[in-house]
N, CA, C and O atoms as a MOPAC input file, in Angstrom:
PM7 MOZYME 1SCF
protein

 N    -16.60000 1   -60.76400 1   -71.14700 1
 C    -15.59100 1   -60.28300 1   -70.22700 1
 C    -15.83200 1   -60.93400 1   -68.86200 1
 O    -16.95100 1   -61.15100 1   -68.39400 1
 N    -14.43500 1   -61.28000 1   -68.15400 1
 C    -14.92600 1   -62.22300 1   -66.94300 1
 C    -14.40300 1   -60.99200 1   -65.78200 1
 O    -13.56200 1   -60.13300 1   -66.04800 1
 N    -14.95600 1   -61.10400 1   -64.74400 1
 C    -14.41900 1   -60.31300 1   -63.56100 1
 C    -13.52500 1   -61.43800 1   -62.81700 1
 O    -13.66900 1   -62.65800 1   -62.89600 1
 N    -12.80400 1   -60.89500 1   -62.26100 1
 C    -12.00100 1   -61.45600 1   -61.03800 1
 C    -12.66200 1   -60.84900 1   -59.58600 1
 O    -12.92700 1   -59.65600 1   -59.43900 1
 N    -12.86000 1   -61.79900 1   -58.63300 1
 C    -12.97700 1   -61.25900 1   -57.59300 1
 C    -12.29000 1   -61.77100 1   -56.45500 1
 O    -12.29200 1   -62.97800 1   -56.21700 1
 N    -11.59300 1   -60.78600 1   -55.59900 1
 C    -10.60800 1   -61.10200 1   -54.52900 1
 C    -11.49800 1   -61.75300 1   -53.26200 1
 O    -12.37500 1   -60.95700 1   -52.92600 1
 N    -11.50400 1   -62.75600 1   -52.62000 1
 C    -11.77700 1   -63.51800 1   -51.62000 1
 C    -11.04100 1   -63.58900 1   -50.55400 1
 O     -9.94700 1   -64.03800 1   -50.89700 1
 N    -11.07100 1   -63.37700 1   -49.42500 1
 C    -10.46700 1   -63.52600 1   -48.62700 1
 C    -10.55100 1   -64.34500 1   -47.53400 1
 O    -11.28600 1   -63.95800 1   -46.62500 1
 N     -9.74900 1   -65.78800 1   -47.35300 1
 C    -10.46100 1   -66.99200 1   -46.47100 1
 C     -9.22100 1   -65.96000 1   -45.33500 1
 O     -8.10500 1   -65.44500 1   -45.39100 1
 N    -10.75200 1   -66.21300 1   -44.07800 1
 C    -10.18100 1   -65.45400 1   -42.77100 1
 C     -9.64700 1   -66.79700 1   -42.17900 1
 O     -9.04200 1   -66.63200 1   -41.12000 1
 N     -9.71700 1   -67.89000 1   -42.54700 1
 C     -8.76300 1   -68.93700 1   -41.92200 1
 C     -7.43800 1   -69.01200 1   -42.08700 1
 O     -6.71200 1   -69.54100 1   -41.24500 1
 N     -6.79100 1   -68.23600 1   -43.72300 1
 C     -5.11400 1   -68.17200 1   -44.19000 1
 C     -4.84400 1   -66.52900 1   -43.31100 1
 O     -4.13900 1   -66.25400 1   -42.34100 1
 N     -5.55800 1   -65.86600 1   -43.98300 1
 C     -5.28500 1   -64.16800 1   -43.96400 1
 C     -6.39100 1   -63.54800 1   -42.81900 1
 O     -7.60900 1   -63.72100 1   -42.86100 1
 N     -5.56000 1   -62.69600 1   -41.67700 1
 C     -6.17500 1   -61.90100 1   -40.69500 1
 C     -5.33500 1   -60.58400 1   -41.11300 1
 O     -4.13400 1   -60.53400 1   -41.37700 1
 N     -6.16900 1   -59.65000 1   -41.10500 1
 C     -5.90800 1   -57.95200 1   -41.54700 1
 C     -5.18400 1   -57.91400 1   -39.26900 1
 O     -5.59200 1   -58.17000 1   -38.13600 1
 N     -3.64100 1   -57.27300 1   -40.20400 1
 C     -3.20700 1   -57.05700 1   -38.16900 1
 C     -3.46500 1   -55.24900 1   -38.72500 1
 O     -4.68800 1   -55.13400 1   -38.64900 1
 N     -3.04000 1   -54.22700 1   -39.09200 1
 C     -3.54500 1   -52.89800 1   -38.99100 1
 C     -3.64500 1   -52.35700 1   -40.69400 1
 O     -3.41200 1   -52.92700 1   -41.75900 1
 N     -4.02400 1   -51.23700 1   -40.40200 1
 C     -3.92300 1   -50.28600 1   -42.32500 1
 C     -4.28900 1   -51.07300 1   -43.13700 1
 O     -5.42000 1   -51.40800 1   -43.48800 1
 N     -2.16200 1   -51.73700 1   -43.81300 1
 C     -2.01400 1   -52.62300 1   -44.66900 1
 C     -1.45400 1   -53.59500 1   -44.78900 1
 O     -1.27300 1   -54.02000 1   -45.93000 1
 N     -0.98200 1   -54.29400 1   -43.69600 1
 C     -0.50200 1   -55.20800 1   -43.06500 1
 C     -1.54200 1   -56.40600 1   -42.76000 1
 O     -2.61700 1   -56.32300 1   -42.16700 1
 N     -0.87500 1   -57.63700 1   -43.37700 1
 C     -1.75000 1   -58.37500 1   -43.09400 1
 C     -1.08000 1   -59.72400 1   -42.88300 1
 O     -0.03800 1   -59.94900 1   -43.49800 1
 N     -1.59900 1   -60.65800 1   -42.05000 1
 C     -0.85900 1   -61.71000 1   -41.46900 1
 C     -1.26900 1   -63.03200 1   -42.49900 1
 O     -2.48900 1   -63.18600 1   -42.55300 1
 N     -0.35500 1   -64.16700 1   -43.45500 1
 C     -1.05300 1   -65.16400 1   -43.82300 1
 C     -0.36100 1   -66.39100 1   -42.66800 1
 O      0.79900 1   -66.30200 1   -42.26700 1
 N     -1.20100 1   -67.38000 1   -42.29700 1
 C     -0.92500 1   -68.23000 1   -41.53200 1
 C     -1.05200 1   -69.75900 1   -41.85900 1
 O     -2.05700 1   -70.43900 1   -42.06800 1
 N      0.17700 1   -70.06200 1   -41.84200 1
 C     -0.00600 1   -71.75200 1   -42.53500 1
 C      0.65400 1   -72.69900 1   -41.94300 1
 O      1.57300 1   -72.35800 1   -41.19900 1
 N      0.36300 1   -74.08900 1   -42.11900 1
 C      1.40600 1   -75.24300 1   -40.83200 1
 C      2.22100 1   -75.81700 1   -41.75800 1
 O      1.83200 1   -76.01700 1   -42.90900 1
 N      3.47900 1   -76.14800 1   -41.32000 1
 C      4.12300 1   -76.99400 1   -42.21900 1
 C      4.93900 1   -78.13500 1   -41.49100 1
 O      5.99600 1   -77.63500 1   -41.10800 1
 N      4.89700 1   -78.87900 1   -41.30100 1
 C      5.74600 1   -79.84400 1   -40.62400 1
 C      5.24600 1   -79.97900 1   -38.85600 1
 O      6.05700 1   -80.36800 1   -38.01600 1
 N      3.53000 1   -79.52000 1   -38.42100 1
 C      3.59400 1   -79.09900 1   -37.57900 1
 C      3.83500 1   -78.01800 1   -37.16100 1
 O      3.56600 1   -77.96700 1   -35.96100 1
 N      4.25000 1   -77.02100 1   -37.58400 1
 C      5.37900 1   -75.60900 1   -37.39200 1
 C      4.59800 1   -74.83000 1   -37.79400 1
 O      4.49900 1   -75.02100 1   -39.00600 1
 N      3.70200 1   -73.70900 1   -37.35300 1
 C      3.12500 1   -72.73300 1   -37.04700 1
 C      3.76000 1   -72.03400 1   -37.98900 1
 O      4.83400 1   -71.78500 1   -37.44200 1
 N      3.79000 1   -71.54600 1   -39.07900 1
 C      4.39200 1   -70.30300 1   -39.71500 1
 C      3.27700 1   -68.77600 1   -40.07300 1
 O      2.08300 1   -68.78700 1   -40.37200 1
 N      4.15000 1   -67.65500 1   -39.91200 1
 C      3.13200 1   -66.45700 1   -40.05500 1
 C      4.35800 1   -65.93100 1   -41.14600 1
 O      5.57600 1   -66.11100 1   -41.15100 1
 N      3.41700 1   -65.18300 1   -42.07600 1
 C      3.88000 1   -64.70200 1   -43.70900 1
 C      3.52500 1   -62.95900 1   -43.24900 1
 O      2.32200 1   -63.05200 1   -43.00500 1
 N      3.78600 1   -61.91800 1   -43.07800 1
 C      3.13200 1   -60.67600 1   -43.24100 1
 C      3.31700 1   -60.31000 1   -44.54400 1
 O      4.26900 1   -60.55200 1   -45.28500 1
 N      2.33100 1   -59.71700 1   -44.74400 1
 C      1.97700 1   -58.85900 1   -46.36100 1
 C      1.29600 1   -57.65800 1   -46.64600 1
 O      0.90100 1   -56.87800 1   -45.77900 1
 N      1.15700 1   -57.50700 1   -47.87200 1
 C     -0.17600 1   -56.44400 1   -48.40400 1
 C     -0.03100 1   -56.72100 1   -49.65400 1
 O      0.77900 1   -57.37900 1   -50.30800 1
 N     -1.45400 1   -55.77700 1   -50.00100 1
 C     -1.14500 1   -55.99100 1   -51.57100 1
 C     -0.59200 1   -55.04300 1   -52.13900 1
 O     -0.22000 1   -54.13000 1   -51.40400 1
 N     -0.40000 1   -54.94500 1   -53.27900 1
 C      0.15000 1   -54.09000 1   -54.59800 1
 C     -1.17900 1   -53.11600 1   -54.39100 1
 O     -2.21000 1   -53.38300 1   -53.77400 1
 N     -0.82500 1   -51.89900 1   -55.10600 1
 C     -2.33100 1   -50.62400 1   -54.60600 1
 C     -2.41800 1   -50.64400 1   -56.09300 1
 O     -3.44500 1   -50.01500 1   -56.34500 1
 N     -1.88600 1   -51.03100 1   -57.18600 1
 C     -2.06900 1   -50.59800 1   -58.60100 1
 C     -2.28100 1   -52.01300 1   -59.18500 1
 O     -3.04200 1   -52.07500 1   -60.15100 1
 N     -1.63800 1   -53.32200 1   -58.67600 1
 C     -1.95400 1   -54.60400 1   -58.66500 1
 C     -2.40400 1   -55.09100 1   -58.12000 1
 O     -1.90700 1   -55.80200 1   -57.24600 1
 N     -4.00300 1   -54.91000 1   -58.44100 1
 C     -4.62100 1   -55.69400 1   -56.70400 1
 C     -4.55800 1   -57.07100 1   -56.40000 1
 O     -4.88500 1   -57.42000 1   -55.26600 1
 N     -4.13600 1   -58.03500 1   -57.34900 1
 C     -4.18900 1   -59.44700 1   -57.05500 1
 C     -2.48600 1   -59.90200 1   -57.03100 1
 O     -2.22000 1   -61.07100 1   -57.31100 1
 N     -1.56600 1   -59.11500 1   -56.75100 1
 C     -0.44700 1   -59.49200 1   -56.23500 1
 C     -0.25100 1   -58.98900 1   -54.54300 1
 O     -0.58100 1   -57.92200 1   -54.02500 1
 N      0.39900 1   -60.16800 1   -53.94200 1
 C      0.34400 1   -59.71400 1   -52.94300 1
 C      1.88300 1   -60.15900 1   -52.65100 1
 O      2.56600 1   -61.11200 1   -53.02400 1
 N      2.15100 1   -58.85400 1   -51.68000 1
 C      3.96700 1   -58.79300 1   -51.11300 1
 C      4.23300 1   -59.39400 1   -50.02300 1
 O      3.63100 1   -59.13600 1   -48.98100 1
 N      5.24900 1   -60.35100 1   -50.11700 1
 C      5.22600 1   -60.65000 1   -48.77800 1
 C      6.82800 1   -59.87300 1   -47.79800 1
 O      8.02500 1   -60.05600 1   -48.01900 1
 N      6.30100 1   -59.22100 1   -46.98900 1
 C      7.77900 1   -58.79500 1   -46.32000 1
 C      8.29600 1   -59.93400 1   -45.51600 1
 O      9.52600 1   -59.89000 1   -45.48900 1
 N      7.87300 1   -60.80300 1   -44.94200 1
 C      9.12000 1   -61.54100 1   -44.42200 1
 C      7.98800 1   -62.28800 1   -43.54300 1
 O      6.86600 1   -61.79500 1   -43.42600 1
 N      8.42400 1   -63.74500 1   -42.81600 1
 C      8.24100 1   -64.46800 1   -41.95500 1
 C      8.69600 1   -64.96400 1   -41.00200 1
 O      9.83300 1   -64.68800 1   -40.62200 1
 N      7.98600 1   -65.74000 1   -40.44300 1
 C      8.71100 1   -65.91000 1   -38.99700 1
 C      7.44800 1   -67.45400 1   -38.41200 1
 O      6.31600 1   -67.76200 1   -38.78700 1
 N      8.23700 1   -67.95200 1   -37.55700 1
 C      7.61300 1   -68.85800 1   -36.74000 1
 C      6.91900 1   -68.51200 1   -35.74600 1
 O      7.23100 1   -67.73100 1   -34.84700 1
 N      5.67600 1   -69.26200 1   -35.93700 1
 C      4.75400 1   -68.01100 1   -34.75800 1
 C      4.94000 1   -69.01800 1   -33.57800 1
 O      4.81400 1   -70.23200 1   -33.74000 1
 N      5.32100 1   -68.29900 1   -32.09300 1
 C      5.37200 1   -68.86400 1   -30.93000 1
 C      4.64000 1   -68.26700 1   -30.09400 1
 O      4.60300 1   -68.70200 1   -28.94300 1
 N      3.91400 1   -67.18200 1   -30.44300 1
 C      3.04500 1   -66.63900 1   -29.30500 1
 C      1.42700 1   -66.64400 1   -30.37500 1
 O      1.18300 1   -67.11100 1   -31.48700 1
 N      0.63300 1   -65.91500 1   -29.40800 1
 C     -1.06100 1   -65.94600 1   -30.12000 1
 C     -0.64900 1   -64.61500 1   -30.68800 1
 O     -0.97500 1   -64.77100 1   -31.86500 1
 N     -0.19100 1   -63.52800 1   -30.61300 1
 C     -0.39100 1   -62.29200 1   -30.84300 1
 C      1.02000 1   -61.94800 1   -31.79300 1
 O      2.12700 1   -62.23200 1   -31.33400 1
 N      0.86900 1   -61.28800 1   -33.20200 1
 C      2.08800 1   -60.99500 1   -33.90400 1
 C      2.69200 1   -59.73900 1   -32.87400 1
 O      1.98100 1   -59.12300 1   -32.08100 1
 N      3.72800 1   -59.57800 1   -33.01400 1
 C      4.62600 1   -58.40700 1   -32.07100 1
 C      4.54300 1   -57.03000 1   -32.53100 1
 O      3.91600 1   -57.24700 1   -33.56800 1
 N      4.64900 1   -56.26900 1   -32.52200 1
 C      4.23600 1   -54.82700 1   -33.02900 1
 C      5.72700 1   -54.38900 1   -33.45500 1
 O      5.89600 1   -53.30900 1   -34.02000 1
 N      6.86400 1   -55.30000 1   -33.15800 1
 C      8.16800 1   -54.78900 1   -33.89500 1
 C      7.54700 1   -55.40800 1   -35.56600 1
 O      7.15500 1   -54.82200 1   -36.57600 1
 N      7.68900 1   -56.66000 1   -35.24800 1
 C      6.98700 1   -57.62300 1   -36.62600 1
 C      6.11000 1   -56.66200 1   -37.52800 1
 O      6.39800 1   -56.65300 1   -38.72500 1
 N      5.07800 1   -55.85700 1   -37.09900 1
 C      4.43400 1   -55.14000 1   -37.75100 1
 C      4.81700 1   -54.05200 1   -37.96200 1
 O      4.01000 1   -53.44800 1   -38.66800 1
 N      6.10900 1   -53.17900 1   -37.56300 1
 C      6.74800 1   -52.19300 1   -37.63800 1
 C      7.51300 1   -52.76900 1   -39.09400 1
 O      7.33600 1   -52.31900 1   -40.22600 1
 N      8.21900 1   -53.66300 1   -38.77300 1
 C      8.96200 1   -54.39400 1   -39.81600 1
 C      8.30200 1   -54.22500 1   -41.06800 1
 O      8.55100 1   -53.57300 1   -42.08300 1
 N      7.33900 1   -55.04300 1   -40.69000 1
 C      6.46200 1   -54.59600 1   -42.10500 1
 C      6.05100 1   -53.62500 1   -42.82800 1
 O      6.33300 1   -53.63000 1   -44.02600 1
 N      5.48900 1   -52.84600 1   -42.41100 1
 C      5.42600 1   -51.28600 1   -42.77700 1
 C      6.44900 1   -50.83000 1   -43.28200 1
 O      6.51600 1   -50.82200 1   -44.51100 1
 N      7.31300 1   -50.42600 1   -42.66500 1
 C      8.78700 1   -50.32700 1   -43.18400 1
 C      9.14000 1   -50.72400 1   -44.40800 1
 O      9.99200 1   -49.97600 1   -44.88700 1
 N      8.84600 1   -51.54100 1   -45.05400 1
 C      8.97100 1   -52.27500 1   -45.66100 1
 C      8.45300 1   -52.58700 1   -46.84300 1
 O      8.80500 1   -52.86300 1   -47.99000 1
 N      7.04300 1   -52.39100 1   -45.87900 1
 C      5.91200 1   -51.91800 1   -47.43100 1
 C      6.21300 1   -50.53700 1   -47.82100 1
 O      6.20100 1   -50.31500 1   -49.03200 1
 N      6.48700 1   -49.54900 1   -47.01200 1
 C      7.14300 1   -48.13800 1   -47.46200 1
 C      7.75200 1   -48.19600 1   -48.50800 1
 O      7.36700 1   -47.79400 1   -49.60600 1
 N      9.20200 1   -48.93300 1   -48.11600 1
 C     10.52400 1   -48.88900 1   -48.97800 1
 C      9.61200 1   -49.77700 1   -50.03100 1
 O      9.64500 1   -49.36300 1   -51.19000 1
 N      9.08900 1   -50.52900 1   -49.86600 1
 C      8.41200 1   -50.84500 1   -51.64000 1
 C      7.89300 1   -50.20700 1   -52.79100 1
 O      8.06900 1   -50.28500 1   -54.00700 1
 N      6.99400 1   -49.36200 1   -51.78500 1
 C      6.68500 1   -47.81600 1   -52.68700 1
 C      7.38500 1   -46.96500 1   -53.36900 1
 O      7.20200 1   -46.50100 1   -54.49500 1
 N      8.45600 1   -46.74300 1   -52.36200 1
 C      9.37300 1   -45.89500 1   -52.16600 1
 C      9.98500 1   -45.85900 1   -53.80900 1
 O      9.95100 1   -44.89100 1   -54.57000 1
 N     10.59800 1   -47.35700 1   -54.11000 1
 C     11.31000 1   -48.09800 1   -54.77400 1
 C     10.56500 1   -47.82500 1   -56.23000 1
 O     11.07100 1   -47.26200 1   -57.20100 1
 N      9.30100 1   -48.34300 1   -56.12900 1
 C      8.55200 1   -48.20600 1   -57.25200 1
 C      7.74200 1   -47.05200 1   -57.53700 1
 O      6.64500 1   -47.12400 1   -58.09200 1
 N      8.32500 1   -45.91800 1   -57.12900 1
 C      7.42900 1   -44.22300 1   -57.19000 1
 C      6.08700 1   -44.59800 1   -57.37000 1
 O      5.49500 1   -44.67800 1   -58.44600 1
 N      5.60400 1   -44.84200 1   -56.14200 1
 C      3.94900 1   -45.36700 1   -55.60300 1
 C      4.12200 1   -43.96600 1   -54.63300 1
 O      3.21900 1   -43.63100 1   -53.86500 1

């Protein structure tokens, strides 16, 4: 039997609060930020609520409202 174990490179993925979590990647030059979490019953899927082009150092606390929200209504959806 093999284990899986979850890794987390703090260079893609920074935890912003709870369950919210920021992935960060360049593409064309272009700064992009991914927010997510994972699945609580699937631990190796992870959700992404939405992105955005990062123009400042700090994600916005609407952005992370967004998210939440979001991860809620996911639950919500799937009687979690």
């Amino acid at each position: 039997m093999h284990r899986t174990h979850v890794i987390i490179d703090n260079e893609l993925f920074k935890k912003l609060n709870g369950e919210i979590w920021e992935f960060r990647t360049i593409y064309n030059q272009t700064k992009y930020r991914l927010l997510t979490f994972w699945d609580k019953k699937r631990k190796k899927l992870v959700i992404v609520t939405h992105g955005f082009v990062k123009k400042t150092s700090k994600v916005s606390s609407k952005e992370i409202e967004r998210a939440e929200s979001i991860r809620l209504e996911y639950y919500k959806q799937n009687n979690e």
